[in-house]
C-alpha positions as a Markdown table, in Angstrom:
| # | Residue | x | y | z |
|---|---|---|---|---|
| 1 | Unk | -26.7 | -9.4 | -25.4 |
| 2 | Unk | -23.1 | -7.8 | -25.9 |
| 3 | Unk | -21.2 | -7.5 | -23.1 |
| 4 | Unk | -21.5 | -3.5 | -23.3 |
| 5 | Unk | -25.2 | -4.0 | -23.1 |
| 6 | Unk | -25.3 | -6.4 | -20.3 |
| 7 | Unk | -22.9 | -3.4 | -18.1 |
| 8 | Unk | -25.5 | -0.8 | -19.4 |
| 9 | Unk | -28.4 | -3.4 | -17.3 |
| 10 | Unk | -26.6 | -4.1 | -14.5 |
| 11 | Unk | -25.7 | -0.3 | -13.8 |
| 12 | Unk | -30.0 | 0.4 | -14.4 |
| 13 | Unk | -30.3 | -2.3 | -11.8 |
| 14 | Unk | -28.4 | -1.0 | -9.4 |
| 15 | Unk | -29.6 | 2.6 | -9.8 |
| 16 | Unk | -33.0 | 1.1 | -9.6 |
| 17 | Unk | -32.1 | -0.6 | -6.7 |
| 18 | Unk | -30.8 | 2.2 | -4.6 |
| 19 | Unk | -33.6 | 4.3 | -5.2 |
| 20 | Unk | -36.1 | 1.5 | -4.2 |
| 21 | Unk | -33.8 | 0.7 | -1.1 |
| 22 | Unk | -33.7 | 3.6 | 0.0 |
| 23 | Unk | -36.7 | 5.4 | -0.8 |
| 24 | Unk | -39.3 | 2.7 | 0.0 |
| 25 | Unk | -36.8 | 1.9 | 3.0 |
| 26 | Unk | -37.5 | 5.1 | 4.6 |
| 27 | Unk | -41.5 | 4.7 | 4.6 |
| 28 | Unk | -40.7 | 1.3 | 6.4 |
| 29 | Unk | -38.3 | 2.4 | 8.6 |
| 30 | Unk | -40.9 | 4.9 | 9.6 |
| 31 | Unk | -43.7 | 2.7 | 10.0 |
| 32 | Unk | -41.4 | 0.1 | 11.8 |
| 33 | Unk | -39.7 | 3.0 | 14.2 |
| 34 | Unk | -41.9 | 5.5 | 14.6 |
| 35 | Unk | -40.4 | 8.8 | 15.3 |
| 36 | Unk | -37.1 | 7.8 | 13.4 |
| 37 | Unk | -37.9 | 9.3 | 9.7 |
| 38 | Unk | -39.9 | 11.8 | 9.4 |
| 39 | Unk | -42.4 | 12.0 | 6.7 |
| 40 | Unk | -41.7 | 15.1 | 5.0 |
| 41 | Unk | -38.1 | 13.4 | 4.4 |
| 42 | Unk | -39.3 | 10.9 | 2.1 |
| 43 | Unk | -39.5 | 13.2 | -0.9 |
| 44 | Unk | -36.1 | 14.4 | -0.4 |
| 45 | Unk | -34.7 | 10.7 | 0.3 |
| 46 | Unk | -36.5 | 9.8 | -3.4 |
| 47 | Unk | -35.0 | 12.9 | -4.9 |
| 48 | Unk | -31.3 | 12.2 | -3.4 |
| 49 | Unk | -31.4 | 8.8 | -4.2 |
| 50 | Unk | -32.2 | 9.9 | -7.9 |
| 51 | Unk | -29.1 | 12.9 | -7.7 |
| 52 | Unk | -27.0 | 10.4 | -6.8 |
| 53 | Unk | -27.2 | 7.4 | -8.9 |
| 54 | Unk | -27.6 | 9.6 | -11.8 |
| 55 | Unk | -23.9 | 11.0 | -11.1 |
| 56 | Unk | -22.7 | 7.7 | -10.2 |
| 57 | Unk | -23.7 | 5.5 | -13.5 |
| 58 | Unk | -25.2 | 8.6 | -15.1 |
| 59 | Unk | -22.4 | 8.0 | -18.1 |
| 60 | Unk | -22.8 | 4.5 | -18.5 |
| 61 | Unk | -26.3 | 3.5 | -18.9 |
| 62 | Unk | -28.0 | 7.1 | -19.0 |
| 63 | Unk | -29.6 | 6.7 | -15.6 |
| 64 | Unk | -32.8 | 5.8 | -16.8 |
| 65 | Unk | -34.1 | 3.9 | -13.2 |
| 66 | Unk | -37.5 | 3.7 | -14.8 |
| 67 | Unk | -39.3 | 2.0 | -17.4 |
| 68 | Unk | -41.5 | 5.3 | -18.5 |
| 69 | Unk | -37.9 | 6.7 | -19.2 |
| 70 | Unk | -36.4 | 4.3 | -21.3 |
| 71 | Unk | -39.8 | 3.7 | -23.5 |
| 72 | Unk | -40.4 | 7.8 | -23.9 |
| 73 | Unk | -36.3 | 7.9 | -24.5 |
| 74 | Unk | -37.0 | 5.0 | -27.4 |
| 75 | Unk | -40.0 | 6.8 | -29.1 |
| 76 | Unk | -38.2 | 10.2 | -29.0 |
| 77 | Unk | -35.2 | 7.9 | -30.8 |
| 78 | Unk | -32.6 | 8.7 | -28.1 |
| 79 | Unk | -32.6 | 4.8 | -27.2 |
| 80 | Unk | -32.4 | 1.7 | -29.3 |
| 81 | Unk | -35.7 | 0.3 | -29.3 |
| 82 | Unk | -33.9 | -3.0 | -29.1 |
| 83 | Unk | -32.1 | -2.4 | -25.9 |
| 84 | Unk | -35.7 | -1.0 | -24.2 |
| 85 | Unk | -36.4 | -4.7 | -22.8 |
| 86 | Unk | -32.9 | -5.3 | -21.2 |
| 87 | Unk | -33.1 | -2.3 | -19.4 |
| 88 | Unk | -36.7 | -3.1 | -18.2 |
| 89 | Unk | -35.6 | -6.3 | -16.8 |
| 90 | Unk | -32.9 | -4.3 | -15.3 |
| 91 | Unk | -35.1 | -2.3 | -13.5 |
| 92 | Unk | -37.1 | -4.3 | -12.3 |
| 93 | Unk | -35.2 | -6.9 | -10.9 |
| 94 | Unk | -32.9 | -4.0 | -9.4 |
| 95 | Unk | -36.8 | -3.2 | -7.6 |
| 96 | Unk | -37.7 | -6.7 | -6.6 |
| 97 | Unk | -34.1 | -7.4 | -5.6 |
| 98 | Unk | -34.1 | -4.2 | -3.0 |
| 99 | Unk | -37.7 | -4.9 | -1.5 |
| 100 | Unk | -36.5 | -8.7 | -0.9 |
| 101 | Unk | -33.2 | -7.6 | 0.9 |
| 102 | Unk | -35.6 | -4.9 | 2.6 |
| 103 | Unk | -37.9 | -7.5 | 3.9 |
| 104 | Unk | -35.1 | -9.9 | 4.6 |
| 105 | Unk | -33.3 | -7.4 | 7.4 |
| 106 | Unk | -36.1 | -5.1 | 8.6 |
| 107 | Unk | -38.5 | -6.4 | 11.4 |
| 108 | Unk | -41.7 | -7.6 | 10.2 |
| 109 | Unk | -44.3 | -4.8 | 8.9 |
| 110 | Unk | -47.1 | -4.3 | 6.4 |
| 111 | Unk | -45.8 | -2.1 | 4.9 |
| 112 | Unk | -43.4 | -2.0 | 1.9 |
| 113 | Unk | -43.4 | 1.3 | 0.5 |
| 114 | Unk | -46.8 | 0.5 | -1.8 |
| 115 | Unk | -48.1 | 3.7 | -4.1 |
| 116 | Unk | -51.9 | 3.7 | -2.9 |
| 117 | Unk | -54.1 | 6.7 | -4.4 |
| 118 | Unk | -56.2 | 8.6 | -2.2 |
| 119 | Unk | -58.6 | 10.5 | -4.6 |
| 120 | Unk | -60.7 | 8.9 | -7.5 |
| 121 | Unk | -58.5 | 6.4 | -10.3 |
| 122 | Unk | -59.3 | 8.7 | -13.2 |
| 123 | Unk | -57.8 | 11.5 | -11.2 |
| 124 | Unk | -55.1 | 9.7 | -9.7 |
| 125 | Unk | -54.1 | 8.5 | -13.4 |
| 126 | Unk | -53.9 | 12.2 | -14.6 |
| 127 | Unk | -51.8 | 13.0 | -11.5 |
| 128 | Unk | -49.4 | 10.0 | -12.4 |
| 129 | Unk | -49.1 | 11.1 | -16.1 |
| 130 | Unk | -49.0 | 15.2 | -15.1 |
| 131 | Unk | -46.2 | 14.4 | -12.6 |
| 132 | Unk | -43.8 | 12.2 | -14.8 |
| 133 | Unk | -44.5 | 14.8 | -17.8 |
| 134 | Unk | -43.1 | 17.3 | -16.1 |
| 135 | Unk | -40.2 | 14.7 | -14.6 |
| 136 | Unk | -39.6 | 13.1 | -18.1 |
| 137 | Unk | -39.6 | 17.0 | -19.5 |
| 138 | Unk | -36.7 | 17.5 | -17.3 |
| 139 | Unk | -34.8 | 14.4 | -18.1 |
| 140 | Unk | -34.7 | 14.7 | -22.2 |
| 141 | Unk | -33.8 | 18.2 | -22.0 |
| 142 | Unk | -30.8 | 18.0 | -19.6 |
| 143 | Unk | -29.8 | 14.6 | -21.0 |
| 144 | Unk | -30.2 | 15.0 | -24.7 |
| 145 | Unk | -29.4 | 18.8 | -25.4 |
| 146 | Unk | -26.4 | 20.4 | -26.0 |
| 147 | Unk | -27.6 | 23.9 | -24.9 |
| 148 | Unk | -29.0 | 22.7 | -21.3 |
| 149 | Unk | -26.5 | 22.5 | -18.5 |
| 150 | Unk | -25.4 | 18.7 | -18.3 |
| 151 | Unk | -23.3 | 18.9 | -15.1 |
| 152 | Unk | -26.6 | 19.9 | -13.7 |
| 153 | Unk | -28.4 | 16.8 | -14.5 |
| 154 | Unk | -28.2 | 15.2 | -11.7 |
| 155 | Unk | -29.4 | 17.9 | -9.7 |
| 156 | Unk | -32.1 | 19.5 | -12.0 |
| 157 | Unk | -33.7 | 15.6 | -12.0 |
| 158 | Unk | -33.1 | 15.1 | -8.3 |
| 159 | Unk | -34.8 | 18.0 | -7.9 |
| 160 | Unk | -37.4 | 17.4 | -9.7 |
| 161 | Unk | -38.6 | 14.2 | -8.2 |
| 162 | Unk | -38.4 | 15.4 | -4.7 |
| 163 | Unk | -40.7 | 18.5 | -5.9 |
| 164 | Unk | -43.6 | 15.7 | -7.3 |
| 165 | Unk | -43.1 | 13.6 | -4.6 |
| 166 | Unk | -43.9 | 16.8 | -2.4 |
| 167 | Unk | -46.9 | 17.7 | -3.9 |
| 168 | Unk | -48.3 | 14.2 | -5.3 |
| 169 | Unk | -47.3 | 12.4 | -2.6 |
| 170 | Unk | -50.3 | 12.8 | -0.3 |
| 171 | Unk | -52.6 | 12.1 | -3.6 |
| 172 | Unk | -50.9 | 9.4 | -5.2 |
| 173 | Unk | -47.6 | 8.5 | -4.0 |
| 174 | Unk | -46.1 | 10.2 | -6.5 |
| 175 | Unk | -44.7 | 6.7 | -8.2 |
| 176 | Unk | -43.9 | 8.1 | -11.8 |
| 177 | Unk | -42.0 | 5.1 | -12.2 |
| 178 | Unk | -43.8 | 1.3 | -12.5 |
| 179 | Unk | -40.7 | -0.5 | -11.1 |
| 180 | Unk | -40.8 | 1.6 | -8.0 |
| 181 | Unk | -44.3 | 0.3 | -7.8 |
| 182 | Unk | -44.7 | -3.4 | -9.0 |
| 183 | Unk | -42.3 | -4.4 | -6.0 |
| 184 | Unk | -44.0 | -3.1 | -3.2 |
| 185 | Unk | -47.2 | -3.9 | -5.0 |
| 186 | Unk | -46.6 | -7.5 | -5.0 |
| 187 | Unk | -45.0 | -7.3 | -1.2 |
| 188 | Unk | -48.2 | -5.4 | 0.1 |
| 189 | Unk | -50.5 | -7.7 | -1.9 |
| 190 | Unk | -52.3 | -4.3 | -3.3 |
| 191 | Unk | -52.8 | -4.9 | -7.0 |
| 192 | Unk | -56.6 | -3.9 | -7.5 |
| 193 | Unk | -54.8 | -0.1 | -8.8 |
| 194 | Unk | -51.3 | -1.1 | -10.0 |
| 195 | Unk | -52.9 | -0.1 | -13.3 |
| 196 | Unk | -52.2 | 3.3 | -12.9 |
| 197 | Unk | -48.7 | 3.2 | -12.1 |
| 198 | Unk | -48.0 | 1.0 | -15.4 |
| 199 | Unk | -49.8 | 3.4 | -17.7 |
| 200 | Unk | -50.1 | 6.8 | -16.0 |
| 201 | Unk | -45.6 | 6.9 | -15.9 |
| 202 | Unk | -45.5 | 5.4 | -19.7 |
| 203 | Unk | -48.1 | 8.2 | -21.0 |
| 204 | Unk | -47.1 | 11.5 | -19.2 |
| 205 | Unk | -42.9 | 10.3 | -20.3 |
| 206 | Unk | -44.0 | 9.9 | -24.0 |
| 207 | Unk | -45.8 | 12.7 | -24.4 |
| 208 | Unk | -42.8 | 15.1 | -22.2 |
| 209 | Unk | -40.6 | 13.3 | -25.0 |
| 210 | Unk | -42.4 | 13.6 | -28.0 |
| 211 | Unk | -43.3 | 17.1 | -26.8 |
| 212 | Unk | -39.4 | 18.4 | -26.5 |
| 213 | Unk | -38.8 | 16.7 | -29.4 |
| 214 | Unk | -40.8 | 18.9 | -31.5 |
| 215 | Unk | -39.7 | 22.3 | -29.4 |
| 216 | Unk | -35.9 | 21.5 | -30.0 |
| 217 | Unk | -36.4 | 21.3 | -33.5 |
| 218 | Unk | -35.0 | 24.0 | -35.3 |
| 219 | Unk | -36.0 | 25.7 | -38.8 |
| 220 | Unk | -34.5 | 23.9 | -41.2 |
């Protein structure tokens, strides 16, 4: 790993970290002190944390936070394909790491911020991979074309995450990201459907990126 690389991974883990920190902070800071956080906030914690990080390391690892990203960035051949486990590591210690500090200085709970679906798995996969399409569409076309607006990035992708997380976060927890949900997963000992936050998240970001791909392309 080259020294450039290894800065790339630490700012993904730490962009993964806040997001997980904060985000899945808020739902046990709610469940630990009721009538603190209230739950229509948690979208729009998930969708700040997101904003923010992306303007803070934005230019130096790409603000990826998610291993759907940086696989649908490496298909789409916006990534190296080389770099793609690094970042995953990244990630996910950046996950585990905030969930441990979480559980370290919070009173004790049950709750860790899990993704737990609450209609049938076939439908909950298709809500998973609809849901980080349309996040991963966003993504690629702010962060890899010239003609979108790429002061907006931040903002546009911020946006978009509290949006899912409004609307597929009664049905599935709106994860679109497996890091976000291993760590809890493993803290909550709820693994019987982590399934569909690995693969839904991958699937719905390759085909967003493969899909832009093809409608940037001009006439040659």
């Amino acid at each position: 790993m080259t020294k450039r690389l290894f800065q790339k991974s630490v700012a993904e883990a730490i962009g993964t970290f806040a997001l997980v920190f904060t985000g899945c902070g808020g739902i046990m800071i709610m469940e630990r002190f009721p009538g603190t956080i209230p739950q229509g906030a948690i979208p729009v914690i998930f969708g700040l944390a997101v904003a923010a990080m992306i303007y803070a390391v934005g230019h130096i690892s790409g603000a990826h936070f998610n291993p759907a990203v940086t696989l649908a960035f490496a298909i789409a051949r916006h990534f190296p394909k080389r770099d793609v486990l690094f970042y995953w590591i990244a990630q996910f210690l950046g996950a585990f790491a905030a969930i441990f500090l979480l559980f370290l200085i919070l009173p004790e709970g049950r709750i860790f911020g899990a993704t737990i679906p609450y209609v049938t798995l076939w439908k909950a996969l298709i809500w998973e991979m609809v849901l980080t399409f349309f996040l991963m569409f966003v993504i690629i076309a702010v962060a890899t074309d010239t003609r979108a607006e790429g002061t907006m990035a931040g903002a546009a992708i911020g946006a978009t995450v509290m949006l899912a997380a409004f609307v597929g976060g009664p049905v599935t927890g709106a994860s679109m990201n497996p890091a976000r949900s291993l760590a809890p997963a493993i803290a909550e000992g709820h693994y019987e459907n982590l399934w569909i936050y690995m693969i839904g998240p991958m699937v719905g970001a390759i085909m967003a990126a493969v899909l832009y791909s093809w409608l940037r392309e001009e006439e040659k």
